[in-house]
C-alpha positions as CSV (number, residue, x, y, z in Angstrom):
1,X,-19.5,12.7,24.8
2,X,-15.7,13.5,24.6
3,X,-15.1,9.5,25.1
4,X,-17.3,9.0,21.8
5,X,-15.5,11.6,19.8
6,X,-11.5,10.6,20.9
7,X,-12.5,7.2,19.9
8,X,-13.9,8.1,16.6
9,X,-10.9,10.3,16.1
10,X,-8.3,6.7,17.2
11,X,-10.4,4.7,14.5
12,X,-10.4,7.2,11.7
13,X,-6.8,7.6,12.1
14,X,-5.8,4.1,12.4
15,X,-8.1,3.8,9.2
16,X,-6.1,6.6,7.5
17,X,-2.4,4.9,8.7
18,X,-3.3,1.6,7.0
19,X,-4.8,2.9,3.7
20,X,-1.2,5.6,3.5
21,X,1.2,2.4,4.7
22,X,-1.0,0.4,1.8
23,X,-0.6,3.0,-0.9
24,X,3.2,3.3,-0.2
25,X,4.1,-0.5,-0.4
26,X,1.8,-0.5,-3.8
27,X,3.4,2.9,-5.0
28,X,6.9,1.0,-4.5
29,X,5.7,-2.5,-5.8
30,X,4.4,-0.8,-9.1
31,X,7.1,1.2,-9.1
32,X,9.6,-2.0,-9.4
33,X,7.3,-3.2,-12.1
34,X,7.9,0.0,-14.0
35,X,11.2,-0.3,-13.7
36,X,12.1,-4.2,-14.6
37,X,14.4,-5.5,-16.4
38,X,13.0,-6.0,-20.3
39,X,14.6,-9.8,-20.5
40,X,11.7,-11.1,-18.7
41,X,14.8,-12.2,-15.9
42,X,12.3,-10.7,-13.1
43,X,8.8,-12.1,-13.9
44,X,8.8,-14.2,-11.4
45,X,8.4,-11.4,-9.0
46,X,5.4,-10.1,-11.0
47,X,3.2,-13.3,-12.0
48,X,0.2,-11.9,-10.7
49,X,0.2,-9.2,-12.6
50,X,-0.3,-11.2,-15.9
């Protein structure tokens, strides 16, 4: 019974690491969209936003 529970502790926290390192790259991606240039110089980055 201890095996089952470590295991579904090693899943739900590898679950949780991916969703935080996710939110922080799209927390720093919208972040540089926020904070572009207003020239339209880096859209390129950004096309599928549009």
């Amino acid at each position: 019974m201890e095996i089952a529970m470590i295991l579904i502790y090693v899943i739900l926290f590898s679950i949780s690491l991916f969703l935080s390192f996710a939110s922080v790259k799209y927390f720093i991606t919208m972040w540089k969209f926020k904070n572009r240039k207003k020239d339209g110089s880096e859209d390129d980055n950004f096309k599928r936003f549009d």
